[in-house]
C-alpha positions in Angstrom: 15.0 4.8 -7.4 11.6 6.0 -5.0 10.2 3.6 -3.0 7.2 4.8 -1.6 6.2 2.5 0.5 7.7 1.6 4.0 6.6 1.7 7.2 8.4 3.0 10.8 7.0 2.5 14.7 4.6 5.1 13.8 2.9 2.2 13.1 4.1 -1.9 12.9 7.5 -1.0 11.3 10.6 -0.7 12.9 12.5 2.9 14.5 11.6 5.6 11.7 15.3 6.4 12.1 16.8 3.0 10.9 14.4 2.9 8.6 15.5 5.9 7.0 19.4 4.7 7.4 18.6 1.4 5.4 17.0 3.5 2.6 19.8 5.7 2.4 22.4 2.4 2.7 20.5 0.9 0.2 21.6 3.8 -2.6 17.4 5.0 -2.8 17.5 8.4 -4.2 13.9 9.2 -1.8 11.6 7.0 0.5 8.1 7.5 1.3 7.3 7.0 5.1 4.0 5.4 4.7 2.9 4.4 8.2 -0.8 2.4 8.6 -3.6 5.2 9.4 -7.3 4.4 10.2 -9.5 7.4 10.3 -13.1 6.0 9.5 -15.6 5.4 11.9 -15.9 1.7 11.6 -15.8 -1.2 14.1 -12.8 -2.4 12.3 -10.8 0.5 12.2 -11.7 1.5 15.7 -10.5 -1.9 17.1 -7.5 -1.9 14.7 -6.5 1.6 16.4 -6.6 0.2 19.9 -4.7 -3.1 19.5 -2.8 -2.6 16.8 -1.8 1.1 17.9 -2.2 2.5 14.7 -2.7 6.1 16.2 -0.8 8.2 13.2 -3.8 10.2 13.3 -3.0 11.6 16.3 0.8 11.5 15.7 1.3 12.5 12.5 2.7 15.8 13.6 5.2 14.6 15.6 6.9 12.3 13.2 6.5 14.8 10.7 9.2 16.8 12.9 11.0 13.8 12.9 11.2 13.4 9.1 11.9 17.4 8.8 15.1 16.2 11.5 16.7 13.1 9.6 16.1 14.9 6.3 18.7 16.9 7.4 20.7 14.1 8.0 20.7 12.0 5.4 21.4 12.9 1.7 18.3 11.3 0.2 15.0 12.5 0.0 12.5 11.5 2.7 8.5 12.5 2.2 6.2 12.5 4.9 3.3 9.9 3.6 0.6 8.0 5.0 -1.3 4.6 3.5 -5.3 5.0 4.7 -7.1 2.7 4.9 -10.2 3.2 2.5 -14.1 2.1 2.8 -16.6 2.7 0.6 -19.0 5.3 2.5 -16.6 7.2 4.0 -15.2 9.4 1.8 -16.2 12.7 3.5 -13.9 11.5 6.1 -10.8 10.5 5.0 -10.9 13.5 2.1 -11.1 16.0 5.5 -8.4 14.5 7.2 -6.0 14.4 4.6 -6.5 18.3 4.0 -5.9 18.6 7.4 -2.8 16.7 8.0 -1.6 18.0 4.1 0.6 14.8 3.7 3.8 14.9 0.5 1.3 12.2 -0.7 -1.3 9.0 0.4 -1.6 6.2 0.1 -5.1 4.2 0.2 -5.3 0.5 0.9 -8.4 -2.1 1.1 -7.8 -4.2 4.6 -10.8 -4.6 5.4 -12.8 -7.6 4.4 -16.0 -9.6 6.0 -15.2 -7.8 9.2 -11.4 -8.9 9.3 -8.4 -8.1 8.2 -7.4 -10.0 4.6 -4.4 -11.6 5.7 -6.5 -13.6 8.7 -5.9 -17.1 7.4 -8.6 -18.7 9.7 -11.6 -15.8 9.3 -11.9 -17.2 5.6 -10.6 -21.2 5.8 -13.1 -22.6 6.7 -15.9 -20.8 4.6 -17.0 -22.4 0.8 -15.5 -21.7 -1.5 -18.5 -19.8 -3.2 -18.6 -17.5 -0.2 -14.8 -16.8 -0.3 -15.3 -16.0 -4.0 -17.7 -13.4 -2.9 -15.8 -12.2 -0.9 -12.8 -11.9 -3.7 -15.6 -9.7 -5.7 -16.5 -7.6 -2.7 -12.5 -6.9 -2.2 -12.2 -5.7 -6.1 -15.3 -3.4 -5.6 -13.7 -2.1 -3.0 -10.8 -1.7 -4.7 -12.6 -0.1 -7.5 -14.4 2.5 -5.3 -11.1 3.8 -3.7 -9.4 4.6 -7.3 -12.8 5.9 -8.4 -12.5 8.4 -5.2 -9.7 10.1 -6.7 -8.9 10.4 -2.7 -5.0 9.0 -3.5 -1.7 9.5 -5.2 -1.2 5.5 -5.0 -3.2 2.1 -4.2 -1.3 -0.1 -2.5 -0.5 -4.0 -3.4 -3.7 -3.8 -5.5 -4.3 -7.6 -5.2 -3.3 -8.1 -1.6 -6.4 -11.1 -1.3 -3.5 -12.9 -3.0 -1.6 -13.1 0.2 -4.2 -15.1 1.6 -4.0 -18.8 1.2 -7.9 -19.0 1.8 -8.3 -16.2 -0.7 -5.6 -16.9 -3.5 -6.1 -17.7 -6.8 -10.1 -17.0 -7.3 -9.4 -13.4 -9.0 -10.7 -13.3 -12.6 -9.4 -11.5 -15.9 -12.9 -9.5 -15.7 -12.1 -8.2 -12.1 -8.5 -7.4 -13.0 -10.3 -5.3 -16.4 -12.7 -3.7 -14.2 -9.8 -2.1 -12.1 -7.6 -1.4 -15.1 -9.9 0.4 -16.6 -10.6 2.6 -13.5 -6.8 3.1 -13.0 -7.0 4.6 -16.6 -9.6 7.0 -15.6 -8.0 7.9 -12.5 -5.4 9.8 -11.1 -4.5 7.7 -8.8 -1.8 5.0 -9.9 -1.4 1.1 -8.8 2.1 0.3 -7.0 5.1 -2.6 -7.9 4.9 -4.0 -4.2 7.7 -5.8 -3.0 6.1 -6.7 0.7 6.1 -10.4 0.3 8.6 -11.2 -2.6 10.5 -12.9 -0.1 8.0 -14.8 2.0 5.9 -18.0 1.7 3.9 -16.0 -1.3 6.9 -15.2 -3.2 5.4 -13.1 -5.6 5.3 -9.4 -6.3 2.0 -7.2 -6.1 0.2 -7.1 -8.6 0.0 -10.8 -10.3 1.8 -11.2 -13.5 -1.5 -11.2 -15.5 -3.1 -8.1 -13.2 0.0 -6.2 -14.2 0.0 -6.9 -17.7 -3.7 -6.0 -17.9 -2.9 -2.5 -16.2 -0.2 -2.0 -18.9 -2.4 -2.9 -21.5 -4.9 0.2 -20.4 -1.4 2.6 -20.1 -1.8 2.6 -16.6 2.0 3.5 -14.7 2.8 2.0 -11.3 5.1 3.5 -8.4 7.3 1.5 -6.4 7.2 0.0 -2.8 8.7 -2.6 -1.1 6.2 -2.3 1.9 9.6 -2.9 3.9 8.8 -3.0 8.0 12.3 -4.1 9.3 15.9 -2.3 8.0 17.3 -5.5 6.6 14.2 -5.9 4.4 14.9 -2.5 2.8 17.7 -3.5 1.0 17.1 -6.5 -0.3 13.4 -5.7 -1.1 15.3 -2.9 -3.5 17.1 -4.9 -5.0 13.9 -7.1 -5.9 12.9 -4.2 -7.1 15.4 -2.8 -9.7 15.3 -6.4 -10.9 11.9 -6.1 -11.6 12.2 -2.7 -13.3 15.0 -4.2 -15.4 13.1 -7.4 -16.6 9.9 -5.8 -17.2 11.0 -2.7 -18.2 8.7 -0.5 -16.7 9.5 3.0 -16.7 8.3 3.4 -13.0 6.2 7.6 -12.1 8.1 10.0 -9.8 5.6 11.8 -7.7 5.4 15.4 -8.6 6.2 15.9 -4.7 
């Protein structure tokens, strides 16, 4: 099994190395080092970049030697990945900086929301609940736009509002359709994401009824457990090849 998904100190995981160690402990034939990367010229993504250190596009070289080292080491196969963030707008560039740094693969994610990051709780709590429903659109246009770019090999947790107490639960079939039927246009594909299987959500990425509209379009899925520790990587396997076995998806290899 791939996961391509996980993240190392290059950005809020843990040591790249004992990441890589759990993956290869945890029997994966590859893992995708997909550390956070902010290149846009935003307020968001330049704050984001100086307190949350997420500065893999200025080291992306350096771990890149680091990969090259422990692929050496460890008898799985280890690709040199990135998830960027995406915003509408600012295609030009995110498409030059991924030439440049010429990535195994990338992956794009929508974090960005009202000016905050989804998962802040108390940025949304306290607005009504037609403005957080709004918002909910505005994510899924998002959304939309970045598989419409063609900019990606993978979208990550394509319904990550659904973390978010404040934003949980006001998706609708239409949004979900809308999506779909850009994934099926697209070469970009969704992701199984296993990030918060085994938190207070509990659930995988996408919803139960998200992923069976994707399948209903033909659309395929990678896999990732978004793993950030090396005793999540493991057990978010296993969550995993559980959901492989019960849904029987047939999960895409990246021709990498």
């Amino acid at each position: 099994m791939y996961d391509y998904h996980l993240h190392s100190n290059y950005s809020d995981g843990d040591f790249l190395r004992a990441m890589v160690a759990a993956a290869a402990s945890a029997g994966l034939s590859g893992v995708g080092v997909a550390d956070h990367c902010m290149v846009v010229s935003t307020d968001w993504a330049r704050e984001s970049r100086r307190e949350l250190g997420f500065n893999l596009d200025t080291t992306y070289e350096r771990r890149r030697e680091a990969i090259e080292s422990l692929r050496e080491e460890f008898d799985l196969r280890v690709f040199d990945a990135a998830e960027v963030d995406y915003e509408p707008g600012h295609e030009a560039e995110i498409r030059a900086f991924l030439a440049d740094a010429d990535f195994d693969y990338a992956v794009g994610s929508v974090h960005a929301l009202d000016g905050a990051n989804v998962h802040a709780t108390g940025h949304f709590e306290g607005m009504s609940e037609s403005r957080r429903r709004e918002l909910v659109e505005r994510y899924f246009e998002k959304l939309e736009s970045l598989v419409a770019s063609e900019l990606f090999e993978i979208a990550a947790h394509a319904d990550l509002i659904e973390r978010n107490p404040a934003l949980r639960g006001f998706a609708t079939r239409e949004q979900y359709e809308r999506v779909a039927d850009a994934f099926a246009s697209s070469r970009t594909v969704p992701e199984v994401n296993a990030g918060r299987v085994r938190s207070e959500y509990g659930r995988f990425h996408p919803t139960t009824e998200f992923f069976e509209v994707l399948r209903e379009r033909g659309v395929e899925f990678t896999l990732g457990s978004d793993a950030h520790a090396p005793d999540e990587v493991g057990p978010l396997a296993d969550e995993l090849r559980a959901f492989v076995a019960d849904s029987g998806l047939d999960p895409v290899t990246l021709a990498v």
